[in-house]
N, C-alpha and C positions, 0 to 999 in steps of 0.2 A: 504494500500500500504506500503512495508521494502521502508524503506529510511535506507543510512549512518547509519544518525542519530540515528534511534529508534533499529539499532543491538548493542548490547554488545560487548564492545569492539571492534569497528567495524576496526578503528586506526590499533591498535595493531594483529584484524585477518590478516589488507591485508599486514601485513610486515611479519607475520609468515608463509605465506600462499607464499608469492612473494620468502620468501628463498627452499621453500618446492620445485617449480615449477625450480628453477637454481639447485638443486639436483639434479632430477628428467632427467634437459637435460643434465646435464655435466653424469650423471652415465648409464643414459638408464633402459633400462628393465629387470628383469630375476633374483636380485640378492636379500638375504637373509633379511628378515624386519633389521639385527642388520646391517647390510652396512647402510641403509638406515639412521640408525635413527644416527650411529657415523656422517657420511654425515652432517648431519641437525644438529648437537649439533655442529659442525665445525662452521659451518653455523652461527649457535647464536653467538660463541665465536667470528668472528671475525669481527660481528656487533653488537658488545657488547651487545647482548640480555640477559639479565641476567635469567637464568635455572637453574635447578635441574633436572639431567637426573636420570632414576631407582630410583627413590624417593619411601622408602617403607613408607607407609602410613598404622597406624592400623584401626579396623574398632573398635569399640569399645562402650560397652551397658552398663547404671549404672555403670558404672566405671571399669568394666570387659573387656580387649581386649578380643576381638573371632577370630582375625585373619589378617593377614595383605594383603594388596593388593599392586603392582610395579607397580607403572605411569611409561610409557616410559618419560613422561617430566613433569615438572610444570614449566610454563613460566612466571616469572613480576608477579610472587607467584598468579595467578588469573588465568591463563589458563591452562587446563589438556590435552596434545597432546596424542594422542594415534596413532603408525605407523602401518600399515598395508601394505601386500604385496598380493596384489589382488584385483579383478577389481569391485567388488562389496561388500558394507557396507552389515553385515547381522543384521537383528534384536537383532542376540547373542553381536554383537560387540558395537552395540548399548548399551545395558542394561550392558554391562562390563562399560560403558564410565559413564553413568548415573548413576552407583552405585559408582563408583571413587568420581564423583562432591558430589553427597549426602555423602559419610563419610566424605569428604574434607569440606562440608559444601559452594561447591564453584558455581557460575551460570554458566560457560562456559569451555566445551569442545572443542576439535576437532581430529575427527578420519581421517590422512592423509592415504589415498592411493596410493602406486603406482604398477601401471600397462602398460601393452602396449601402452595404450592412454595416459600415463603421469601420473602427479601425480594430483588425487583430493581430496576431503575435505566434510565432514558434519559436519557443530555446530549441539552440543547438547547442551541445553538449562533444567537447572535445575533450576524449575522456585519455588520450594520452598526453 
């Protein structure tokens, strides 16, 4: 059985997740991921959530960069937001969110959606 307790960062999802959801009804439906994610970065800023929004992040092998990747956010330097504008997570958006945590070396994502039903959420979980 998920309790609270046994989620990561569980705290910290339901505050980033409750600003997501006052986005979501003050703006409504229909409008561009970048509305969305200035919206949410307001949002942090003036509940003093401490971020890093377009955070370029390299990926990098034996000491060699190959390339760099752009988190929409990194939150309390421990959480990877990725915003989306449409009603369904795809396996692609998945495996973009899971490749962020692994170069970041970090355990917790979350890919926020918003659609005509509002705005929703899946952690991914990078469990090495």
């Amino acid at each position: 059985m998920i309790t609270k307790k046994s989620l990561i960062y569980a705290d910290e999802c339901y505050q980033i997740m409750g600003l997501a959801f006052k986005v979501s009804k003050k703006l409504g439906f229909g409008h561009n991921e970048s509305y969305y994610q200035k919206a949410l970065a307001k949002e942090f800023q003036d509940n003093r959530l401490k971020f890093k929004e377009q955070l370029r992040c390299k990926l990098k092998y034996k000491g060699a960069d190959l390339g760099i990747y752009i988190l929409d956010f990194l939150v309390l330097d421990k959480i990877v937001i990725e915003i989306k504008q449409k009603k369904v997570v795809s396996s692609k958006d998945i495996d973009q969110l899971y490749k962020y945590l692994r170069a970041m070396n970090l355990k917790l994502g979350i890919i926020i959606t918003f659609s005509k039903e509002g705005a929703r959420f899946k952690r991914i979980v990078n469990l090495k």
